[in-house]
LUMLO-253556 format. One line per field, with one value per residue (C-alpha): y, z, x; residue number from 1. Coordinates in nm, 4 decimals. Example, Ala and Ser with C-alpha at 12.3 -4.5 7.8 and 13.67 -1.06 7.14 Angstrom:
py <- [-0.4500;-0.1060]
pz <- [0.7800;0.7140]
px <- [1.2300;1.3670]
mivex <- [1;2]
//
This chain:
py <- [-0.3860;-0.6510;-0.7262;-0.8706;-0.9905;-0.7954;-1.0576;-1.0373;-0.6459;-0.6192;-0.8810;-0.6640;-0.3115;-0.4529;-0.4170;-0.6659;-0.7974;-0.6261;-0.2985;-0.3000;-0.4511;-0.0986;0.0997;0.0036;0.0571;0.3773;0.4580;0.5399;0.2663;0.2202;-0.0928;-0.2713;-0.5562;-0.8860;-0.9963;-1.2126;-0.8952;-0.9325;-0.6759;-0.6120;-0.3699;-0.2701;-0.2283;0.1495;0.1617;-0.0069;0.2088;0.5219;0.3870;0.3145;0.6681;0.9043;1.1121;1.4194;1.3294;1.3510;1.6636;1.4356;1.3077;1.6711;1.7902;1.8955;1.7222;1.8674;1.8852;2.0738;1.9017;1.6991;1.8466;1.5924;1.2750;1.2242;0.8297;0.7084;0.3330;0.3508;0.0236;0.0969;-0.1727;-0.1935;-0.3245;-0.6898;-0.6560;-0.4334;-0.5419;-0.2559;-0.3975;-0.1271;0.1333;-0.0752;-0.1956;-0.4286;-0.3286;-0.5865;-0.4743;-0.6717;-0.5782;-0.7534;-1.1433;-1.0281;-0.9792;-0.6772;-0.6099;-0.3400;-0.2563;0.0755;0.3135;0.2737;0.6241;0.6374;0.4041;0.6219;0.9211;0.7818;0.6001;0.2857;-0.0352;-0.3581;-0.3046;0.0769;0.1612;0.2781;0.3102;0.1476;0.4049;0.2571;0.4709;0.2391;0.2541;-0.1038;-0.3208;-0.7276;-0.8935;-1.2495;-1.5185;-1.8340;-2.1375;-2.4704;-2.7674;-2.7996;-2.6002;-2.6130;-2.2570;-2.1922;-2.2410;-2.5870;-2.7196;-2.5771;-2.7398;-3.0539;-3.0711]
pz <- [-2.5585;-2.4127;-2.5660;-2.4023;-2.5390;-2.4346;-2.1673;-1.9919;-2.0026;-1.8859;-1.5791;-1.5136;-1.5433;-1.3317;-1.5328;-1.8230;-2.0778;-2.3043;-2.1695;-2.3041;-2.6175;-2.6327;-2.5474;-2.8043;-3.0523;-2.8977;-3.0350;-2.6419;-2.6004;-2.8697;-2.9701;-3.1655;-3.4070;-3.5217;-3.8213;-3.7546;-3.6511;-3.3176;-3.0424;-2.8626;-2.5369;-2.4500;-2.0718;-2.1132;-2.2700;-1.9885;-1.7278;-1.9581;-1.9035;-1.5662;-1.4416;-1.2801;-1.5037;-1.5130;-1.4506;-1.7154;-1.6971;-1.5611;-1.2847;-1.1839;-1.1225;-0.7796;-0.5259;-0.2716;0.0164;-0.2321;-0.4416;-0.3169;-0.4571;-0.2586;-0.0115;0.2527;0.2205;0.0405;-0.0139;-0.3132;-0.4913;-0.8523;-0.9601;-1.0782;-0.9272;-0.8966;-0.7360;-0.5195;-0.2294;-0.0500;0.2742;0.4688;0.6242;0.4836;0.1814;0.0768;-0.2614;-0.3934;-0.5838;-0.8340;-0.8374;-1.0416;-0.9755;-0.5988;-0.4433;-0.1943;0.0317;0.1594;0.3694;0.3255;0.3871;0.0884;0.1150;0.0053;-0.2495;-0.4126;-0.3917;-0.5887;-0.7672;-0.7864;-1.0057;-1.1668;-1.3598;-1.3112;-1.2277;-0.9029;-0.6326;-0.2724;-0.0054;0.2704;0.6108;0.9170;1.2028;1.2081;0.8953;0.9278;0.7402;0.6615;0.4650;0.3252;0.3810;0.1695;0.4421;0.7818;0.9726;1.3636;1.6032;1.6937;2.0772;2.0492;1.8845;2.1778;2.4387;2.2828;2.3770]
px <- [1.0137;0.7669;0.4562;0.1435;-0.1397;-0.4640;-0.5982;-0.2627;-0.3026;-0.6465;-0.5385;-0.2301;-0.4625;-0.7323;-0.9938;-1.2129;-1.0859;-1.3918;-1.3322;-0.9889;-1.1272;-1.3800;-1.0389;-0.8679;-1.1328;-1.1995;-0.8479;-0.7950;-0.5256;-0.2875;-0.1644;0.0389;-0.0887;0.0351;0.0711;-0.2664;-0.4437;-0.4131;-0.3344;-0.0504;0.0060;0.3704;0.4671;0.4704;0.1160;-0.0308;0.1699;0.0823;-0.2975;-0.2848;-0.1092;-0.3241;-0.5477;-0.7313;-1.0975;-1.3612;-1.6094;-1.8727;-1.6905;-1.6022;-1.9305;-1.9192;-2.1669;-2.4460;-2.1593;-1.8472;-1.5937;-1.2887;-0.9678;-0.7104;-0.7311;-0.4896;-0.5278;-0.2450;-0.3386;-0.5015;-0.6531;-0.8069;-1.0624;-1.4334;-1.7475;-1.7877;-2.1326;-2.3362;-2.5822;-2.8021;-3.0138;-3.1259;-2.9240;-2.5964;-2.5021;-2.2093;-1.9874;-1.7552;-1.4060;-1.2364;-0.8168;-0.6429;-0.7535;-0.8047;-1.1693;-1.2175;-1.5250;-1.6429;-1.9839;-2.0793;-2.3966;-2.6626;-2.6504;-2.3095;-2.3863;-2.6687;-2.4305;-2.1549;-2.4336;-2.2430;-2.3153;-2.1660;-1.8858;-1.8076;-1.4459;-1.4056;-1.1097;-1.0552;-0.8813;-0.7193;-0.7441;-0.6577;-0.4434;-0.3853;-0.2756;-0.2271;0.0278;0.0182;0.2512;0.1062;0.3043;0.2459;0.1794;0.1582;0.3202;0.3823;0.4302;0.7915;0.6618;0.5370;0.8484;1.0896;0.8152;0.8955;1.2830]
mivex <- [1;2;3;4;5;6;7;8;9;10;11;12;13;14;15;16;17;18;19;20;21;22;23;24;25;26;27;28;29;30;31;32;33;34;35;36;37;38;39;40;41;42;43;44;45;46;47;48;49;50;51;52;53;54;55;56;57;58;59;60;61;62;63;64;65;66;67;68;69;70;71;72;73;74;75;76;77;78;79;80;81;82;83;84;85;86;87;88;89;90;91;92;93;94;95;96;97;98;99;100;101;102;103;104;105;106;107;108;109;110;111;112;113;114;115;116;117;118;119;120;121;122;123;124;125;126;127;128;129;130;131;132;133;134;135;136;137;138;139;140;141;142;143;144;145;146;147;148;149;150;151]
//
């Protein structure tokens, strides 16, 4: 059984390292601790942690337009709020995953409604018809069509 340490965990969960630290003192992670006093996550804790849940009563309250009971997008990212912008009619919400940045521009509306701010936990769902891949290479590297215009 793997151990890691609970920066690694926190990386790995997506979230800050402090709110695993309240977690754990919250009893709502458990942990394992070194002989220094230090904590430990296994692998299954932090899968146990990051499996879906049943939302807290809070969270359930139903809003002005009826309560969503399922979501047909599948391409779900789970992060929290990196920063939020409002300028208008739009507004701009920034999601940490992992050591990965997404952005998203959004109505401030919306914003309001799911009354987001810095550092709340909140989910990215992915609904497009297109999706880009891409592959980094290291160096330069020339297109496949202007090394066969060279022979």
């Amino acid at each position: 059984m793997a151990l890691m340490t609970v920066r690694a965990a926190a990386e790995r969960m997506g979230i800050g390292y402090s709110t695993l630290k309240q977690w754990i003192h919250q009893g709502k992670v458990r942990t394992t601790k070194t002989a220094g006093g230090h904590h430990r996550l296994s692998e299954a804790e932090v899968e146990r942690v990051l499996a879906p849940q049943t939302m807290p009563a809070r969270q359930r309250a139903a809003p002005a337009g009826g309560l969503i009971v399922a979501l047909s997008g599948r391409n779900r990212l789970r992060g929290f709020v990196d920063e939020v912008r409002t300028d208008g009619l739009l507004g701009q919400v920034r999601l940490r995953i992992g050591d990965q940045t997404l952005t998203a521009v959004i109505t401030s509306d919306a914003i309001g409604e799911l009354k987001l701010r810095r550092g709340d936990d909140a989910v990215a769902i992915i609904k497009s018809t297109e999706v880009m891949i891409a592959r980094e290479v290291q160096g330069t590297v020339e297109p496949a069509q202007a090394k066969r215009q060279r022979r």
